[in-house]
N, C-alpha and C positions, 0 to 999 in steps of 0.2 A: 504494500500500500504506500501512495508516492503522495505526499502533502509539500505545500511550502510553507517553510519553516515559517514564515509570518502567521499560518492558521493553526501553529501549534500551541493549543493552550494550557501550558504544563507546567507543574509546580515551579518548576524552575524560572520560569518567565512569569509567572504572579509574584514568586517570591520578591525577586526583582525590581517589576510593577511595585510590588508595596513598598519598597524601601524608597524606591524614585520619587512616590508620593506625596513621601513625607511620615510615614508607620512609626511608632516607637522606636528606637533608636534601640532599646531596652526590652526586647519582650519579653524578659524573664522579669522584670521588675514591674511590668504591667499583669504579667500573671499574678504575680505575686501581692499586688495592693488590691487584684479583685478578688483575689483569695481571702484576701483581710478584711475585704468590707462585707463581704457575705457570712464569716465566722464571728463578725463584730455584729453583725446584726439580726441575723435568719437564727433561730433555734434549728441544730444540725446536730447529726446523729455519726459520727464517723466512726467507717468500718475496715478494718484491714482482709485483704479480699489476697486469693491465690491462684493461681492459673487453674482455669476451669470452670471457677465461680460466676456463676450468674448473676447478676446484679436484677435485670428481671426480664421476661422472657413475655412473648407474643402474645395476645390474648392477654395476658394480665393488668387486671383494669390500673385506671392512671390515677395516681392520688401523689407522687413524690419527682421531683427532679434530681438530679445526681452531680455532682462534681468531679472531677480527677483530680488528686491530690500530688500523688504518686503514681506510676507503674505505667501499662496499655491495656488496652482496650480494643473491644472489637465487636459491631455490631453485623448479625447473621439475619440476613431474610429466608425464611424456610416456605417453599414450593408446597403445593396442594400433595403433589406425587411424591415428597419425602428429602428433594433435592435443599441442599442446604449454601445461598449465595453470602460471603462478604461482601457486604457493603458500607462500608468504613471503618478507620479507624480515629483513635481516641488518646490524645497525650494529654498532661500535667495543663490543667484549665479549661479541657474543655470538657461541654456539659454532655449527660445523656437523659434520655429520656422527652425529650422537645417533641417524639411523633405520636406521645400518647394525648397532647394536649387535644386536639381536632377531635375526634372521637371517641376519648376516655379510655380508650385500650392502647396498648404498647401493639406496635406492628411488629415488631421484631426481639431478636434475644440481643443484649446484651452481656458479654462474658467478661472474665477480667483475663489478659494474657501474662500473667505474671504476678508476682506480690504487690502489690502496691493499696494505697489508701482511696475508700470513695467517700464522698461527704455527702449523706442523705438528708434532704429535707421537704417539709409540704408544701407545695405548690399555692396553697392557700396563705401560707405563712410567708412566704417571698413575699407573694402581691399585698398583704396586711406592711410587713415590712417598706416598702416602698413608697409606700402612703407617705411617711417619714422622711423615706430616704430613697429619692426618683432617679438616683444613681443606680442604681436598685435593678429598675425596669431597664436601663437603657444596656446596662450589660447583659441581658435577656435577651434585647435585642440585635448587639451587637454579637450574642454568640448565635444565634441565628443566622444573621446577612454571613457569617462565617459561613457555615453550614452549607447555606442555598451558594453560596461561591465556591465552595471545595464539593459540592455537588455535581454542579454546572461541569467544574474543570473537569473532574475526574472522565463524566460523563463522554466529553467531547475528545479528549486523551483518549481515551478507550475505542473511538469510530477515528481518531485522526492518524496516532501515532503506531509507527511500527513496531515489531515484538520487543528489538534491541533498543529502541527510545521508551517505550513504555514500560521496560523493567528499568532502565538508568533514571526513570520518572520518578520511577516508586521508590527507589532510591533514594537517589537527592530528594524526595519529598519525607521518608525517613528521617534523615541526618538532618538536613535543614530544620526539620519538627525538635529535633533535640537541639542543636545551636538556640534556636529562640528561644530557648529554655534555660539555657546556662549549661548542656549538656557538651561532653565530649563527644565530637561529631564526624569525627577522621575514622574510628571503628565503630561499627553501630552491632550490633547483636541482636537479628531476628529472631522475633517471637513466633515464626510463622514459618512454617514447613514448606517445600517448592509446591504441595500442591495446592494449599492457601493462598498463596503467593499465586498463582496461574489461576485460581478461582475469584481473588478479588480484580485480578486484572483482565480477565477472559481470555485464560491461555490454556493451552496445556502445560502439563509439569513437564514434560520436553521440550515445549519451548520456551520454557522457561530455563531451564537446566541449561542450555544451546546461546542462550540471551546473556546469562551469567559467563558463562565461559570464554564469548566474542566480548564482553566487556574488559573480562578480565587481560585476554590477548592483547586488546588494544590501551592495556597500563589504567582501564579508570577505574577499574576496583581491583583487592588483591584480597583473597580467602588467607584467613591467618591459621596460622599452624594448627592452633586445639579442635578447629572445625568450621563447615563452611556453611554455617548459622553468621560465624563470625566475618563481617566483610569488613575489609580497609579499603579505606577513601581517600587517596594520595592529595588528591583537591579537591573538592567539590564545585569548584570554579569550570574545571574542565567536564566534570561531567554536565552541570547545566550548562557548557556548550553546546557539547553532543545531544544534548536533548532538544537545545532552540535552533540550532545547525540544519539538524537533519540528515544526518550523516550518511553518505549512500550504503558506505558498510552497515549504517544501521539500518537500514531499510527492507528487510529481509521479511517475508512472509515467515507464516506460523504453518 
């Protein structure tokens, strides 16, 4: 599939976008002060969660919103016939549970991928809160227009980009999601197996495998020694090249 790299709209090139814009300079210290005005204000119930764990799942009527504190995250839409799709994922600030609002049910499972912290509270209790303090609501909606934009992208990524640009996508969309965090972001350690990884992106686990491997030949990631969960990121600069590029080596069907 042959795009030009102008109609590629991939983490990489929003990241970008946002900083051109004008973004926080700081996005770990803006996670970090709406972390503090929601634990300063909202009565929250915090829970330390382990790979596996359900935060809440389909069907389960909607009475609480969630926070990430710690760890990842991963929300699963589950098919009539059994099949089970990734669609999204979840770091340090951002919320879950925004799809129960519209119809009182959770559409999907949320799980937690690793240890980490979530901070439960009532959706009733935010909006009482807010009355007070309207700072309140606007981060409610600011994680929102997040949402519907890493929607949008992901959506158009998936019909634009190639198998080799849309795994260096998810990539750099990785690492980047920990840099704005304060995280070290040169080795990142997936939480997500090749066929996770081929099912959020609509691949197979071979070409996924095949996508990793061409990246790797071509110096933009390096598998570290203890396992190849573990990926190194020599730049991250160069891989959001190859991904606004459009690189003809990356251009390879699935």
């Amino acid at each position: 599939m042959q795009t030009r790299s102008a109609s590629i709209p991939s983490s990489a090139k929003v990241a970008a976008h946002d900083r051109a814009v004008g973004s926080p300079a700081n996005e770990a210290q803006r996670i970090g002060s709406m972390l503090e005005l929601v634990a300063s204000h909202v009565p929250l119930q915090r829970r330390v969660v382990h790979a596996g764990d359900l935060i809440y799942q389909a069907g389960e009527g909607f009475q609480r919103l969630h926070l990430v504190n710690a760890g990842f995250f991963k929300l699963i839409n589950s098919a009539s016939d059994g099949r089970e799709q990734v669609v999204a994922l979840q770091f340090r600030g951002d919320w879950l549970g925004f799809d129960g609002i519209a119809q009182g049910r959770h559409g999907c499972d949320a799980v937690a991928m690793d240890t980490g912290e979530i901070w439960s509270f009532s959706y009733e209790a935010l909006l009482q809160a807010s009355l007070t303090q309207p700072r309140l609501l606007a981060l409610v909606h600011e994680a929102m227009s997040r949402e519907i934009v890493r929607d949008r992208d992901a959506l158009l990524s998936l019909c634009t980009l190639s198998a080799d640009a849309r795994v260096a996508d998810f990539l750099h969309y990785w690492a980047d999601s920990l840099a704005r965090r304060g995280l070290r972001a040169d080795q990142i350690s997936l939480r997500m197996s090749r066929a996770e990884i081929g099912n959020y992106l609509g691949m197979t686990i071979e070409s996924v495998s095949r996508a990793l491997s061409r990246l790797s030949a071509r110096h933009l990631i390096r598998f570290a020694e203890k396992g190849r969960r573990d990926i190194e990121i020599p730049e991250l600069g160069a891989l959001a090249a190859f991904v606004q590029g459009g690189s003809a080596a990356g251009r390879t069907l699935q």
